[in-house]
N, C-alpha and C positions, 0 to 999 in steps of 0.2 A: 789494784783498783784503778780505773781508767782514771782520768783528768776532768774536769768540767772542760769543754768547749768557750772560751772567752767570747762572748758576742758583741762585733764591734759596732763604734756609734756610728750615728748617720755621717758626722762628719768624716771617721777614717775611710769609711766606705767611697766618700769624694775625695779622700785624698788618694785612693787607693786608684779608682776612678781617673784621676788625674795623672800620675804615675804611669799608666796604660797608654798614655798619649789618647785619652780619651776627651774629646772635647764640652766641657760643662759648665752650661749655663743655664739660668732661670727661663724657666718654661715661660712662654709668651701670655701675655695679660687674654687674648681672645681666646686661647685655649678652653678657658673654664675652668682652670684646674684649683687643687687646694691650694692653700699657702704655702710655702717653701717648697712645691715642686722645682723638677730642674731636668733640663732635657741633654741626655748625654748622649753623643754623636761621635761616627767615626766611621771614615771610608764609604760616603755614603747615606748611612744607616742612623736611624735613630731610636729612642726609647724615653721613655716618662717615669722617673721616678720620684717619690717625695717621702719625708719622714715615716715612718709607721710607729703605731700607737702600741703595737705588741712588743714585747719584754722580751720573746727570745729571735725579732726578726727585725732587724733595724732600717729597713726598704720596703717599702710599697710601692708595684708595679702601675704607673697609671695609665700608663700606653701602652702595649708589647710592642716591641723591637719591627721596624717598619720600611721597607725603603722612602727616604724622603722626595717627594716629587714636591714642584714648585713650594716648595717650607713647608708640604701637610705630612706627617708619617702616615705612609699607606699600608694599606693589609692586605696580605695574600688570599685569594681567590679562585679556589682549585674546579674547572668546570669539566673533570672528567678529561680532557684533548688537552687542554693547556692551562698553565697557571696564570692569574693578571695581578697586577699590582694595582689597585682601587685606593680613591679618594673621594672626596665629597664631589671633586669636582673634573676626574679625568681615571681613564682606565687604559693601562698600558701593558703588552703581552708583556711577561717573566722571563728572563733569559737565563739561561741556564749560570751566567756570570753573577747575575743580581741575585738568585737564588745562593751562590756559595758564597758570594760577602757576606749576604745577610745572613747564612747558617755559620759563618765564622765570627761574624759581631755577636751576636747569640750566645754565641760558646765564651765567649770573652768577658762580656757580658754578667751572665750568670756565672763564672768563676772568680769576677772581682767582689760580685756581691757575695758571694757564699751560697750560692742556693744551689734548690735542688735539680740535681741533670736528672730528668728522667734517660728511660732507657731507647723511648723512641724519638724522644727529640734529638739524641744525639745521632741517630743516623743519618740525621736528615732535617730537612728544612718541613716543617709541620704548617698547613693551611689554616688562614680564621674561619673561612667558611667556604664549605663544599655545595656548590651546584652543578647537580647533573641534570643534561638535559632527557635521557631516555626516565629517569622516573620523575621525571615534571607533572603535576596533575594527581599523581599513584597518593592512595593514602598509606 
């Protein structure tokens, strides 16, 4: 008979976090965010995590994983030619560099929390939103 799976608290998760040479601290007051979020960062890259309310996942994702440009985490932008790095307030092409930090913060990431690797995120660096310009318009 297999073992139950221990599922650790929010706190080992940031000690664990910590440990990684993962840089963590309280997500910023303009953000929005819940209470006790906390913005963990590294090489770069950053992400939103805060307590969760569920019993067998002790993390709640509130940002996914972003290159940080001027302090905003940005989200990947796949336009069919090229990938950009978007913020509220600037948009800059993806290099092929910024694409494998960010698909190595990622992996790192999601193995200090415990969760789950899908199968295609591991190959690769996965876009928040695909715009293509040939079916622009198409319903």
């Amino acid at each position: 008979m297999a073992k139950a799976k221990k599922v650790p608290t929010f706190d080992d998760v940031l000690a664990t976090l910590g440990g990684e040479k993962f840089d963590v601290s309280p997500a910023t007051e303009g953000s929005n965010r819940a209470s006790g979020a906390y913005r963990v960062s590294k090489d770069g890259c950053a992400a939103e995590i805060a307590p969760s309310t569920e019993k067998h996942t002790p993390v709640r994702l509130l940002a996914r994983a972003g290159w940080v440009l001027n302090g905003e985490i940005s989200r990947i932008v796949d336009r069919g030619y090229q990938k950009f790095l978007q913020t509220s307030m600037m948009e800059i092409p993806a290099t092929a560099d910024h694409l494998r930090t960010l698909h190595h913060f990622n992996e790192q990431l999601k193995e200090a929390l415990g969760a789950l690797i899908l199968y295609n995120e591991a190959l690769g660096t996965t876009s928040d939103m695909y715009v293509y310009d040939r079916v622009k318009g198409r319903d």
